[in-house]
Backbone as XML, in Angstrom:
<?xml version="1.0"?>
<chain id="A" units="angstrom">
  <residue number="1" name="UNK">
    <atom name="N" x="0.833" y="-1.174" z="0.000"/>
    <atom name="CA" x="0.000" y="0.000" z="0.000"/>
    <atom name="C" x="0.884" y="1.246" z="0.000"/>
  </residue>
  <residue number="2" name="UNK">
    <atom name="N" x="0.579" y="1.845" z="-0.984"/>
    <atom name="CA" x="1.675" y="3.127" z="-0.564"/>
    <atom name="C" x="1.046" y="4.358" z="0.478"/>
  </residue>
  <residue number="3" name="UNK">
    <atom name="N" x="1.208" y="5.823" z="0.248"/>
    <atom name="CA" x="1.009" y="6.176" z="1.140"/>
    <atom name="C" x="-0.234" y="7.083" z="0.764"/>
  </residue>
  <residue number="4" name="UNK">
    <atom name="N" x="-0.583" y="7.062" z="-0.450"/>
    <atom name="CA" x="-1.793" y="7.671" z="-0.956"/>
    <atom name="C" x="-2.974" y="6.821" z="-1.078"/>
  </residue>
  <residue number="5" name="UNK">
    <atom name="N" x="-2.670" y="5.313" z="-0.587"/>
    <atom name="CA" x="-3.419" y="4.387" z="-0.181"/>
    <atom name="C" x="-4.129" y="4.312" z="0.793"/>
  </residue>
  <residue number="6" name="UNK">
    <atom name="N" x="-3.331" y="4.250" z="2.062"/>
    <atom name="CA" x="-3.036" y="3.873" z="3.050"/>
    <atom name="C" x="-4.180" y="4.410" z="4.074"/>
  </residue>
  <residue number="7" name="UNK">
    <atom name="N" x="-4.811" y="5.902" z="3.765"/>
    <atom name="CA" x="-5.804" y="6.271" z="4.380"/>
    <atom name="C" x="-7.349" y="6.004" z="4.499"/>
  </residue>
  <residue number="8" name="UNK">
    <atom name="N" x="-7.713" y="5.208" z="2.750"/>
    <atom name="CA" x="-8.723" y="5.024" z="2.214"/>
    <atom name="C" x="-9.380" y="4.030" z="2.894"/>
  </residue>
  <residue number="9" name="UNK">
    <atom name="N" x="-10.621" y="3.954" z="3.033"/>
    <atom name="CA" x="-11.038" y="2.735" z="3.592"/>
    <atom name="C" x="-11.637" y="1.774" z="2.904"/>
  </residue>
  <residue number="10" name="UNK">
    <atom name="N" x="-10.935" y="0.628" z="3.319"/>
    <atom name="CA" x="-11.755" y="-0.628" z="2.340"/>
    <atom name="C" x="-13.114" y="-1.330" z="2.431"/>
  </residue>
  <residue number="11" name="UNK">
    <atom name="N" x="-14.071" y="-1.974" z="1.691"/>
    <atom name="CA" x="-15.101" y="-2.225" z="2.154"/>
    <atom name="C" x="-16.124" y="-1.754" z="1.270"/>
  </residue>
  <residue number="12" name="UNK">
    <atom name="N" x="-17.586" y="-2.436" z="0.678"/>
    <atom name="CA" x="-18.245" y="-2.510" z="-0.013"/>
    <atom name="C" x="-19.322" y="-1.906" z="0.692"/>
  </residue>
  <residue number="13" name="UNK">
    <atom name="N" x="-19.271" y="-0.741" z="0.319"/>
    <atom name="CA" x="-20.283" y="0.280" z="0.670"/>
    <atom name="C" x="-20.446" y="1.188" z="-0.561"/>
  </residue>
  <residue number="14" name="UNK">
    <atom name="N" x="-21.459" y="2.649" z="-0.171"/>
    <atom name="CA" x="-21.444" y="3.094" z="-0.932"/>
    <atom name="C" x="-20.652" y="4.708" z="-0.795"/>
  </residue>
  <residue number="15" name="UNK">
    <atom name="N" x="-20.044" y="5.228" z="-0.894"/>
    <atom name="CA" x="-18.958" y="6.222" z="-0.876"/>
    <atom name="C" x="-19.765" y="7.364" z="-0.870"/>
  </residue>
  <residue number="16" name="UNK">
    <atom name="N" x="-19.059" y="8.171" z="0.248"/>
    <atom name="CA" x="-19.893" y="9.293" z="0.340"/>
    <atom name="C" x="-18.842" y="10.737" z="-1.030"/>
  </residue>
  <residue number="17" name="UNK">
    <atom name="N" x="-19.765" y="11.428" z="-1.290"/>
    <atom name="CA" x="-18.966" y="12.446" z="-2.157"/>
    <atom name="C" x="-17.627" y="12.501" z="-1.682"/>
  </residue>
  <residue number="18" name="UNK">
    <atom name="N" x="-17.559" y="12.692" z="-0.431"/>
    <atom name="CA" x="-16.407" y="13.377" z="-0.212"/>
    <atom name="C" x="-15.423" y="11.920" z="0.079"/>
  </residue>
  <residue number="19" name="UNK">
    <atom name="N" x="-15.472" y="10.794" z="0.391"/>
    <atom name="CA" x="-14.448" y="10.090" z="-0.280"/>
    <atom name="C" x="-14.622" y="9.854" z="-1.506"/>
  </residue>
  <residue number="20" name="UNK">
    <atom name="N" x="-15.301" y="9.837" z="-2.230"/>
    <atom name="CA" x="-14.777" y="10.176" z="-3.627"/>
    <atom name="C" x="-14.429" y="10.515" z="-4.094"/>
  </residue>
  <residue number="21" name="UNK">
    <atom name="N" x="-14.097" y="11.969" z="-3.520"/>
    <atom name="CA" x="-13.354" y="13.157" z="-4.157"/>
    <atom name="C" x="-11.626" y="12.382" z="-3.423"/>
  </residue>
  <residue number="22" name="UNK">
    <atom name="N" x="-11.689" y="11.957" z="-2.324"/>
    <atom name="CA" x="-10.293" y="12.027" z="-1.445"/>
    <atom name="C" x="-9.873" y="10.437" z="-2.860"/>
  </residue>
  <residue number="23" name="UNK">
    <atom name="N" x="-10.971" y="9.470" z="-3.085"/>
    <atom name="CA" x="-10.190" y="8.459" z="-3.660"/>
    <atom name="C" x="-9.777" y="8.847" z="-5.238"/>
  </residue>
  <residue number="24" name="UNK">
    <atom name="N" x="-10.552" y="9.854" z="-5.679"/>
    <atom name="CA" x="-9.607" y="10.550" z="-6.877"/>
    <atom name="C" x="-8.680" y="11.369" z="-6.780"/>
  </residue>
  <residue number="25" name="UNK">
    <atom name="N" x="-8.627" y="11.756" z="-5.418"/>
    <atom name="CA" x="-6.768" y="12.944" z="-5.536"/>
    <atom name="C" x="-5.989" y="11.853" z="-5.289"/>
  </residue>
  <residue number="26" name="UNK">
    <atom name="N" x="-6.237" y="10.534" z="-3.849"/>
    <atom name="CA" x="-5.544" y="10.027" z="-3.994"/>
    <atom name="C" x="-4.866" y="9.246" z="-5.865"/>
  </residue>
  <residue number="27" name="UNK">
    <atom name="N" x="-5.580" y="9.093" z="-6.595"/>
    <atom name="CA" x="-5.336" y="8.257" z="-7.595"/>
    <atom name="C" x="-4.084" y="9.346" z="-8.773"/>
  </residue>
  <residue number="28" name="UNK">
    <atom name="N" x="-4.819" y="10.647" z="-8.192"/>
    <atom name="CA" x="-4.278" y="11.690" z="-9.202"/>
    <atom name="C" x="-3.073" y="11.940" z="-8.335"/>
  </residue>
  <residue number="29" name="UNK">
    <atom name="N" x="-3.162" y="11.968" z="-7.345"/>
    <atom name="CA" x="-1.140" y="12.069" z="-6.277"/>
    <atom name="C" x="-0.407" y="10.922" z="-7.195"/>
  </residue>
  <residue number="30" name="UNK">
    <atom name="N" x="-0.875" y="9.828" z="-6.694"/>
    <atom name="CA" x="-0.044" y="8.660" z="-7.266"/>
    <atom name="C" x="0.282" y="8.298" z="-9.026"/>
  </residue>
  <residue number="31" name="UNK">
    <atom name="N" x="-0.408" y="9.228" z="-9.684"/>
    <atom name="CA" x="-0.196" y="9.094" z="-11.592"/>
    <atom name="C" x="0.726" y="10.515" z="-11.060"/>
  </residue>
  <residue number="32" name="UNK">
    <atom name="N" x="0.804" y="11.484" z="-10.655"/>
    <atom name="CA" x="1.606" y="12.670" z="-10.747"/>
    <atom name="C" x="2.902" y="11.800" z="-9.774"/>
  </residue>
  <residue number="33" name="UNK">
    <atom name="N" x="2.618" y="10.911" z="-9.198"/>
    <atom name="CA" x="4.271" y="10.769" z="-8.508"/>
    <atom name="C" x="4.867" y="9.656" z="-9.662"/>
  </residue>
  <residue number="34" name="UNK">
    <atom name="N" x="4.239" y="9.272" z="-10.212"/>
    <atom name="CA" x="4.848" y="8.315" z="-11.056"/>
    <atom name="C" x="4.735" y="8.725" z="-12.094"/>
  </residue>
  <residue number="35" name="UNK">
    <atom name="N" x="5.483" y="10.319" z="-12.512"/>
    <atom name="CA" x="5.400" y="10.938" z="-13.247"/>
    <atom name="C" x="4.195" y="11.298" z="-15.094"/>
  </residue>
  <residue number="36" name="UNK">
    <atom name="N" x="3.016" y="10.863" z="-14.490"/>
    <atom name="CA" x="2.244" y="10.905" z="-15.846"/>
    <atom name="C" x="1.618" y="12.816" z="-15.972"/>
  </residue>
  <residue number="37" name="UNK">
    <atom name="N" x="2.003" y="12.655" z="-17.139"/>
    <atom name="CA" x="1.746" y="14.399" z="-17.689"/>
    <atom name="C" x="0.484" y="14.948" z="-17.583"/>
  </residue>
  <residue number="38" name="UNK">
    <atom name="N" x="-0.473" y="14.893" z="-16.375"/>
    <atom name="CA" x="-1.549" y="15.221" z="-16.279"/>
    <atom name="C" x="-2.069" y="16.321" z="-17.149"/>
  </residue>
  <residue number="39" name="UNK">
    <atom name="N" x="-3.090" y="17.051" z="-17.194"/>
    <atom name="CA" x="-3.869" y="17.967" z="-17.657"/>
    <atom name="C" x="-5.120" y="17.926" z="-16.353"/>
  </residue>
  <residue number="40" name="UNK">
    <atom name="N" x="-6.107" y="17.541" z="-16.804"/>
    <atom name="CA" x="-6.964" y="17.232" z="-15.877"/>
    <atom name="C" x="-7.570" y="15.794" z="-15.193"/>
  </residue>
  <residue number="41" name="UNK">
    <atom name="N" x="-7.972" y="15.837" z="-13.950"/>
    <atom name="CA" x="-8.807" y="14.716" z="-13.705"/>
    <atom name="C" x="-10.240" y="15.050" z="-13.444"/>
  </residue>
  <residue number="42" name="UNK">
    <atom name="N" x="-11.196" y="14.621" z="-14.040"/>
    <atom name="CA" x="-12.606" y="15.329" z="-13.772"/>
    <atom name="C" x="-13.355" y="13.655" z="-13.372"/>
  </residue>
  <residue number="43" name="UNK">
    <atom name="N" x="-14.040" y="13.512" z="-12.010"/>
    <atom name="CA" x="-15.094" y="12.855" z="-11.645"/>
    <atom name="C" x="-16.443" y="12.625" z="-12.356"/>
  </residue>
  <residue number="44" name="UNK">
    <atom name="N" x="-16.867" y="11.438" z="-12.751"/>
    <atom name="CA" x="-18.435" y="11.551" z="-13.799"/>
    <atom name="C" x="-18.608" y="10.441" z="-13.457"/>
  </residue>
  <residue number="45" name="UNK">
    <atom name="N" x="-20.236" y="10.669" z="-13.883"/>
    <atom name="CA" x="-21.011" y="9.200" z="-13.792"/>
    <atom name="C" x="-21.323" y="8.783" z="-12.870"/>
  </residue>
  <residue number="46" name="UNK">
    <atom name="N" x="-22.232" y="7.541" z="-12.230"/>
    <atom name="CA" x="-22.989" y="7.740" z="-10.759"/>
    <atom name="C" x="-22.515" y="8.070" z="-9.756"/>
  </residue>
  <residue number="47" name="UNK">
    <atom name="N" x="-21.497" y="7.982" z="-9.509"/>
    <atom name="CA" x="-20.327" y="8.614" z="-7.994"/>
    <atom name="C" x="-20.468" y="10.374" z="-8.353"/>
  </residue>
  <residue number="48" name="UNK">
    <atom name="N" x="-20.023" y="10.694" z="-9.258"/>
    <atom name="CA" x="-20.413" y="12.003" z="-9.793"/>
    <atom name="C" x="-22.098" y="13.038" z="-9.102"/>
  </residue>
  <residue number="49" name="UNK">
    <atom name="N" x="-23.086" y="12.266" z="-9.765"/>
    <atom name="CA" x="-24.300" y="12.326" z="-9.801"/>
    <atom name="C" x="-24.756" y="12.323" z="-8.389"/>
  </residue>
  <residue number="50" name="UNK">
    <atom name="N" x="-24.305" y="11.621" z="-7.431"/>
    <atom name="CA" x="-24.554" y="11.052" z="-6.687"/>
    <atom name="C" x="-25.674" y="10.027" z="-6.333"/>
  </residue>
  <residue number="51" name="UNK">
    <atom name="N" x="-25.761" y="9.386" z="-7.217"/>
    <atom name="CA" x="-26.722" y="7.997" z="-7.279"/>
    <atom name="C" x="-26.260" y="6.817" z="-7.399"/>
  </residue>
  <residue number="52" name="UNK">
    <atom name="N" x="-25.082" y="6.435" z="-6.969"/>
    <atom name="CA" x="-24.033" y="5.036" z="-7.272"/>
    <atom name="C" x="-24.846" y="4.364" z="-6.105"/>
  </residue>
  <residue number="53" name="UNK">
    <atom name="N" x="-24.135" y="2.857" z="-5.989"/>
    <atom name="CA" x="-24.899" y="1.695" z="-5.177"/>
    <atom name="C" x="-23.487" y="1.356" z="-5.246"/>
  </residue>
  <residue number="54" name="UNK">
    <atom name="N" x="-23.756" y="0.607" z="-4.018"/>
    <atom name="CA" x="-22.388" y="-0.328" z="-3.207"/>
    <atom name="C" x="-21.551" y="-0.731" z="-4.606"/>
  </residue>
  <residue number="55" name="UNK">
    <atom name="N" x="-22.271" y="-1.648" z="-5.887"/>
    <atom name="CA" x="-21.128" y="-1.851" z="-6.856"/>
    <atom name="C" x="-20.871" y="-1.020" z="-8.026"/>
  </residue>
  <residue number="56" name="UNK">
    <atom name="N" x="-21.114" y="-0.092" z="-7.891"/>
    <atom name="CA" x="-20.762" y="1.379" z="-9.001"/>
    <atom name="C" x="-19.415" y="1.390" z="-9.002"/>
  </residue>
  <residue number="57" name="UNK">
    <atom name="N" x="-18.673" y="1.319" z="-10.386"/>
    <atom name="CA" x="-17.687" y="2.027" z="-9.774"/>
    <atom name="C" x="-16.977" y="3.458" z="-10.115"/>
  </residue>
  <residue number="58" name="UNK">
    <atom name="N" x="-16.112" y="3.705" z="-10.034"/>
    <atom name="CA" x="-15.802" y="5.029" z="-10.063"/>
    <atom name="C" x="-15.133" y="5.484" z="-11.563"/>
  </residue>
  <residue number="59" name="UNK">
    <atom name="N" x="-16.286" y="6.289" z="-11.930"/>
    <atom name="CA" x="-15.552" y="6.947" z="-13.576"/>
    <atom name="C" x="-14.549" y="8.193" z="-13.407"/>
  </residue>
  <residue number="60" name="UNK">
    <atom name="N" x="-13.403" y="8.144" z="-13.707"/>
    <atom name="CA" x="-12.824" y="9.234" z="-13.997"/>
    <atom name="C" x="-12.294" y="9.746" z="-15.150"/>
  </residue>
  <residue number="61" name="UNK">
    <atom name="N" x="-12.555" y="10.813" z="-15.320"/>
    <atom name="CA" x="-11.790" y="11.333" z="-17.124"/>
    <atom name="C" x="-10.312" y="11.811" z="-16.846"/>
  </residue>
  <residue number="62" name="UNK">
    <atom name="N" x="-9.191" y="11.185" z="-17.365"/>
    <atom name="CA" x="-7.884" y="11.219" z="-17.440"/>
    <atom name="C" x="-7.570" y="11.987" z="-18.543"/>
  </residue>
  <residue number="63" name="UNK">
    <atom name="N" x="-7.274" y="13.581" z="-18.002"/>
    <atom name="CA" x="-6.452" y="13.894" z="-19.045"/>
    <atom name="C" x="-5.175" y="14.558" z="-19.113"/>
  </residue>
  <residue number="64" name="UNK">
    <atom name="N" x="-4.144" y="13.781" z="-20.254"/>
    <atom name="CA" x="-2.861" y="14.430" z="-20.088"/>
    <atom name="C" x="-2.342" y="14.762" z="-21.212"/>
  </residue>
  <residue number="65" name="UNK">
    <atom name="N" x="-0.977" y="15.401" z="-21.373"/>
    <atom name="CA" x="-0.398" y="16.125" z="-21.886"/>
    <atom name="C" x="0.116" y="15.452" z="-23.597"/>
  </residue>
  <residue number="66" name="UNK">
    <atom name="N" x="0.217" y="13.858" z="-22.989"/>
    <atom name="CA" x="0.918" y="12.805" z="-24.236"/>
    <atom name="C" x="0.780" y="11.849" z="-23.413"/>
  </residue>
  <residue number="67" name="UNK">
    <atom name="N" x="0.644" y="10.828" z="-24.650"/>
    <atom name="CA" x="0.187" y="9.495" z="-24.028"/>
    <atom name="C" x="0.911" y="8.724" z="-24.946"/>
  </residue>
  <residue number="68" name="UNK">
    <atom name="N" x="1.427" y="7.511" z="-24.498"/>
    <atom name="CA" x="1.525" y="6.118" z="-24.738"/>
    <atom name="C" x="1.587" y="5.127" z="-24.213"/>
  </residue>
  <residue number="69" name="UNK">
    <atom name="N" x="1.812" y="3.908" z="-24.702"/>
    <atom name="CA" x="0.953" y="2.012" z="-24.324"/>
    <atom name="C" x="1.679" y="2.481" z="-22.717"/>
  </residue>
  <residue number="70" name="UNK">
    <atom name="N" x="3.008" y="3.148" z="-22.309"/>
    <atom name="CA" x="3.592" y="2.737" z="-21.488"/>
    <atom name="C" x="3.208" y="3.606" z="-20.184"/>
  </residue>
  <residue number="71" name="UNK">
    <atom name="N" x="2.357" y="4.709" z="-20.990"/>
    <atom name="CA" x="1.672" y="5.506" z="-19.843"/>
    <atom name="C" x="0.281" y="5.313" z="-19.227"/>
  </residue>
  <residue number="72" name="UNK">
    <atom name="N" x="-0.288" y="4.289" z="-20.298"/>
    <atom name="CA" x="-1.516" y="4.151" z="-20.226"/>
    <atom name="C" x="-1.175" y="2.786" z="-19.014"/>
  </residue>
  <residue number="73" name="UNK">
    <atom name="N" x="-0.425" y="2.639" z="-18.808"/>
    <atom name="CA" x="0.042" y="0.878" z="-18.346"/>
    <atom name="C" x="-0.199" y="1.701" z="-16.931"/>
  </residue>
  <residue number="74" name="UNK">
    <atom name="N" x="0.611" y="2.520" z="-16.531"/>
    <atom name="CA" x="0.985" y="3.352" z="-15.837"/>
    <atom name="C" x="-0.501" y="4.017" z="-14.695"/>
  </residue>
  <residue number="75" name="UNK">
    <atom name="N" x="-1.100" y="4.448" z="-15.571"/>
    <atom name="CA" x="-2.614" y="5.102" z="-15.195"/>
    <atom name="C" x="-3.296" y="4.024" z="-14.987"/>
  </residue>
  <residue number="76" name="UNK">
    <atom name="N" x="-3.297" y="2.933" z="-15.504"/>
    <atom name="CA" x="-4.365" y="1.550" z="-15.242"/>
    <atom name="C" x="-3.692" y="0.781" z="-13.386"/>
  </residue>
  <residue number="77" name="UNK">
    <atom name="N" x="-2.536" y="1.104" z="-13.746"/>
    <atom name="CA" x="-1.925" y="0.485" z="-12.343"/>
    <atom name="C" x="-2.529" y="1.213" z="-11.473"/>
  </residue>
  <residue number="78" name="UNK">
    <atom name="N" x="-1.508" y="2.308" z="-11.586"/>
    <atom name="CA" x="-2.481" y="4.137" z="-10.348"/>
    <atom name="C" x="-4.206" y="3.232" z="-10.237"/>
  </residue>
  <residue number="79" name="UNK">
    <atom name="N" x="-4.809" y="3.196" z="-11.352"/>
    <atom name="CA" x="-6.745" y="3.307" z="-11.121"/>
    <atom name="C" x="-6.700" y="1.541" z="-9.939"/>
  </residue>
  <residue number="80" name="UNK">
    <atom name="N" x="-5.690" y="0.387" z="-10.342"/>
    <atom name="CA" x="-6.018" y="-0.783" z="-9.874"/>
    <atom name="C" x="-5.399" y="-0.598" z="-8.519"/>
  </residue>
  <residue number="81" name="UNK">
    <atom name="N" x="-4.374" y="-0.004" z="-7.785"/>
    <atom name="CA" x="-4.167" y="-0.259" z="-6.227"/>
    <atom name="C" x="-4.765" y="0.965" z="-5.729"/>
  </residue>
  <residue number="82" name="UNK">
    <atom name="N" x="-4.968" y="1.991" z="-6.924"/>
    <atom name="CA" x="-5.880" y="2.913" z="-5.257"/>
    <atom name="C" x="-7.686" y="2.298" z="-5.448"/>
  </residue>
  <residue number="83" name="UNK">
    <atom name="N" x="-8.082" y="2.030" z="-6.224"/>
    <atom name="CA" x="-9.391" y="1.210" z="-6.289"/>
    <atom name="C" x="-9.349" y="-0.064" z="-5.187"/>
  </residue>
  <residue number="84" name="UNK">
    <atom name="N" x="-8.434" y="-0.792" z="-5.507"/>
    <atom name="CA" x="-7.975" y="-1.675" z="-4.753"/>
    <atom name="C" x="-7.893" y="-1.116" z="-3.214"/>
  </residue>
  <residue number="85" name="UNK">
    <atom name="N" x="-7.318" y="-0.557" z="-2.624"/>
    <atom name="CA" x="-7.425" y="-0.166" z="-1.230"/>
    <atom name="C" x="-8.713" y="0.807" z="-0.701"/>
  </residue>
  <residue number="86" name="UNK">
    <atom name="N" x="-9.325" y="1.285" z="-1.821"/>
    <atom name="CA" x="-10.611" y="1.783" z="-1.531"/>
    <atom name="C" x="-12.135" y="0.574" z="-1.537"/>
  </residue>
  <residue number="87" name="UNK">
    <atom name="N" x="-11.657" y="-0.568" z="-2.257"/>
    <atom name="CA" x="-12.700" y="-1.340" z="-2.076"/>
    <atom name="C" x="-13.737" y="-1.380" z="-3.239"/>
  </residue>
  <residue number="88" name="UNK">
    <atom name="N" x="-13.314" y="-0.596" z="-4.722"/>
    <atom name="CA" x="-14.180" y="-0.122" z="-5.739"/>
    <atom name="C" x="-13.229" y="-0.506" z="-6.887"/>
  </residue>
  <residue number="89" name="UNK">
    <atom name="N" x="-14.069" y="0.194" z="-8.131"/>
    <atom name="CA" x="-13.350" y="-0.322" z="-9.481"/>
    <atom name="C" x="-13.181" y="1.018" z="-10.051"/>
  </residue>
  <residue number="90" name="UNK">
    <atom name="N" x="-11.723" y="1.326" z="-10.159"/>
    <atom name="CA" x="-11.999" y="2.534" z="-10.879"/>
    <atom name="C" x="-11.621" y="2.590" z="-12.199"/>
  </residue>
  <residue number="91" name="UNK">
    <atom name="N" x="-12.745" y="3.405" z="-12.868"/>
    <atom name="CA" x="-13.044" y="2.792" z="-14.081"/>
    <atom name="C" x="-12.092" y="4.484" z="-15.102"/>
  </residue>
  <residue number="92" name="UNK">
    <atom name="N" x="-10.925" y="4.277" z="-15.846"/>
    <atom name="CA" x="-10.340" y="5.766" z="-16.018"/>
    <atom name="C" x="-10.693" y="5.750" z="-17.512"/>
  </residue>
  <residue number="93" name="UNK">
    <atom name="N" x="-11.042" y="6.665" z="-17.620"/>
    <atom name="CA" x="-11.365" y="7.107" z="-19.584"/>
    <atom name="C" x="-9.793" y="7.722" z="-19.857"/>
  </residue>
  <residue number="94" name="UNK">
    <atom name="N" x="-8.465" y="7.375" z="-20.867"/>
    <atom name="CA" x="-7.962" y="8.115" z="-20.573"/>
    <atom name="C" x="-7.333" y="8.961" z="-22.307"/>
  </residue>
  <residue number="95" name="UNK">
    <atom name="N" x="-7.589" y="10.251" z="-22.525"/>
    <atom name="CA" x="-7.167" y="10.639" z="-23.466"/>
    <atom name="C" x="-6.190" y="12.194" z="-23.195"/>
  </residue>
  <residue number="96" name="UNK">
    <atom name="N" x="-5.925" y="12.486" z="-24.709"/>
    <atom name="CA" x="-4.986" y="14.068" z="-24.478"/>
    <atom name="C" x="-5.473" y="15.081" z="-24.309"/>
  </residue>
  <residue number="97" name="UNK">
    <atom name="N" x="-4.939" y="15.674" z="-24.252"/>
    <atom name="CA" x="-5.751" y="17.690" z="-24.024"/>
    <atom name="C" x="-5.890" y="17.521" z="-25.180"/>
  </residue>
  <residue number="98" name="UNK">
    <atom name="N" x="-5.001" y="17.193" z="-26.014"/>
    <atom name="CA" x="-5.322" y="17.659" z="-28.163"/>
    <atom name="C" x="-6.946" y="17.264" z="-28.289"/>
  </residue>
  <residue number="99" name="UNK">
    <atom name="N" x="-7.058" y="15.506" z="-27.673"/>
    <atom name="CA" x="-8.078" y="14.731" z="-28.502"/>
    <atom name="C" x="-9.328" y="15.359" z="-27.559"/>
  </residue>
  <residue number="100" name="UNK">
    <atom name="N" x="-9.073" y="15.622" z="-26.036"/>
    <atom name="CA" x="-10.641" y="16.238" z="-25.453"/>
    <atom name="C" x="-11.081" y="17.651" z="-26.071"/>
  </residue>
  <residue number="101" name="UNK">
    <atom name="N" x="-9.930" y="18.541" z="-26.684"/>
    <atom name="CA" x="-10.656" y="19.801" z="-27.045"/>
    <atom name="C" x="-10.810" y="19.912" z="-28.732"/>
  </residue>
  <residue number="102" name="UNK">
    <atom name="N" x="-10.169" y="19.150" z="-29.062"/>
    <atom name="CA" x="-10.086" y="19.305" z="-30.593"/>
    <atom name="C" x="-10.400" y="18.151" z="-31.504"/>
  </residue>
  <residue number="103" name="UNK">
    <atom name="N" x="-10.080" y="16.910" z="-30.588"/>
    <atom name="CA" x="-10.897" y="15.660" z="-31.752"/>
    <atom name="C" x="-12.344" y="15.724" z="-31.439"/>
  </residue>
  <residue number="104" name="UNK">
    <atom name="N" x="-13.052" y="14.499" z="-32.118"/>
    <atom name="CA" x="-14.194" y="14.089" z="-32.591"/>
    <atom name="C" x="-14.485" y="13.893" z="-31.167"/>
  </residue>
  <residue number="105" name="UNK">
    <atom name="N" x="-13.851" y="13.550" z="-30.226"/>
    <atom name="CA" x="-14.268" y="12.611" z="-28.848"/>
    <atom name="C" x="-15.027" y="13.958" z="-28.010"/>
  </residue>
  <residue number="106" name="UNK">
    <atom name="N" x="-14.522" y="15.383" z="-28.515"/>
    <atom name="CA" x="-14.975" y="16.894" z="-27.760"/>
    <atom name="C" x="-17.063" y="16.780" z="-27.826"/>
  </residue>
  <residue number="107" name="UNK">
    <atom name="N" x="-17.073" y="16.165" z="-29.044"/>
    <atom name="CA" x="-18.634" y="16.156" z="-29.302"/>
    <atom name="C" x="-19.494" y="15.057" z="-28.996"/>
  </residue>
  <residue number="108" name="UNK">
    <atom name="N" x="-18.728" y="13.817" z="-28.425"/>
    <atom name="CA" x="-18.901" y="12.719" z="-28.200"/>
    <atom name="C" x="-20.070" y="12.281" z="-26.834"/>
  </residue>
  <residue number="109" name="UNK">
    <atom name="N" x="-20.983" y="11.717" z="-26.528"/>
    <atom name="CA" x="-22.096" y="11.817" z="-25.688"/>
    <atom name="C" x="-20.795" y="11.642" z="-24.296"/>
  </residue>
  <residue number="110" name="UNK">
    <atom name="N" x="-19.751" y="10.831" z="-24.017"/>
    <atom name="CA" x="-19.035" y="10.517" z="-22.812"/>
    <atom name="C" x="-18.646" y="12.291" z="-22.470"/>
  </residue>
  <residue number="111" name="UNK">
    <atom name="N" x="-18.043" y="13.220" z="-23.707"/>
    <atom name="CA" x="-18.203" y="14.201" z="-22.566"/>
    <atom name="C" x="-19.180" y="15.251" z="-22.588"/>
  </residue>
  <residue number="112" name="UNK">
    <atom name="N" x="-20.040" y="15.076" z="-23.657"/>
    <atom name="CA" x="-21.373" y="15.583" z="-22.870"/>
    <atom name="C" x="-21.824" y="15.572" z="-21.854"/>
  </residue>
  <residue number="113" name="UNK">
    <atom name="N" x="-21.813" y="14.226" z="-21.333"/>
    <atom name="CA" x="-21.938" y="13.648" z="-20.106"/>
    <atom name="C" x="-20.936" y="14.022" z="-19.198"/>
  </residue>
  <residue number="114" name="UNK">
    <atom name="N" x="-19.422" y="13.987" z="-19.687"/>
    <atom name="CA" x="-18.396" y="14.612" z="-18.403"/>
    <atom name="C" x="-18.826" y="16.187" z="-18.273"/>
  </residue>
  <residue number="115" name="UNK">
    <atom name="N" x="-19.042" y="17.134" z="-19.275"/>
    <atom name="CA" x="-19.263" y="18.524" z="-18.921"/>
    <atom name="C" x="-20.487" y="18.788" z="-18.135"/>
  </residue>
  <residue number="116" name="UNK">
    <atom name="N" x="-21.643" y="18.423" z="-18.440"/>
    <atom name="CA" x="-23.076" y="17.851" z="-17.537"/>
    <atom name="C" x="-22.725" y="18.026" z="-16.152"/>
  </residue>
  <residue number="117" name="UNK">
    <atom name="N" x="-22.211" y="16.711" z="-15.759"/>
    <atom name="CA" x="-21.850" y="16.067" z="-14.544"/>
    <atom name="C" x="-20.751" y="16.086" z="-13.671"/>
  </residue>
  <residue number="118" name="UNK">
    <atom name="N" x="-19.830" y="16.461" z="-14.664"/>
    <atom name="CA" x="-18.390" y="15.820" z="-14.225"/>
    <atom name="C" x="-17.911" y="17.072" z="-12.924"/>
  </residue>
  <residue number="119" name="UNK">
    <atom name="N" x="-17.197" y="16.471" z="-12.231"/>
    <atom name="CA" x="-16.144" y="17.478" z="-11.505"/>
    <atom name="C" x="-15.313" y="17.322" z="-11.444"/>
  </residue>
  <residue number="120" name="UNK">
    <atom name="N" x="-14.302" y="18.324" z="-11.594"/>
    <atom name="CA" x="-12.839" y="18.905" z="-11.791"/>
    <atom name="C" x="-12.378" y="18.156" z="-9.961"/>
  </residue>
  <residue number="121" name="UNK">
    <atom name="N" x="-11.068" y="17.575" z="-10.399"/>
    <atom name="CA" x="-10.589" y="17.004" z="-8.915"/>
    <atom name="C" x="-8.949" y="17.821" z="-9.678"/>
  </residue>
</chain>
């Protein structure tokens, strides 16, 4: 467990906002210590909304600066041990600043749905 782990509590419940918010900085400490080129992390989808159930799990929109296979490896680890010590699945969408403001994906219903809903962590 590292140390952005270590506070979270484990256990199949349903997460109040505000650990949700603490289990996405934790996730976003640990991709920034293991150097991934953030941009933003924005919260969406039933944890978001606040209508999740004990097995929801947690959507986050990943966005960074440049991406590849070896960063994406990177961000999937970060989403599997802090999910993992929180007791949930966190589920990461992850693309670039280029492709969220300027590709096809900007008009796309996922961030319709992230601008809607989503919150900035």
């Amino acid at each position: 467990m590292t140390k952005y782990t270590e506070h979270i509590r484990k256990g199949s419940k349903v997460h109040t906002q505000d650990d949700n918010l603490h289990i996405v900085r934790s996730f976003k400490s640990l991709m920034l210590e293991r150097g991934v080129p953030l941009s933003r992390t924005i919260l969406f989808g039933s944890r978001a909304r606040g209508d999740a159930d004990p097995e929801s799990d947690l959507d986050v929109l990943v966005i960074v600066e440049t991406l590849n296979p070896a960063l994406r490896r990177t961000i999937r680890q970060c989403a599997w041990e802090v999910g993992f010590a929180a007791g949930l699945v966190i589920q990461s969408v992850v693309m670039t600043r280029d492709q969220a403001e300027n590709g096809p994906e900007q008009s796309s219903l996922l961030m319709l749905s992230v601008r809607d809903e989503g919150v900035p962590v």
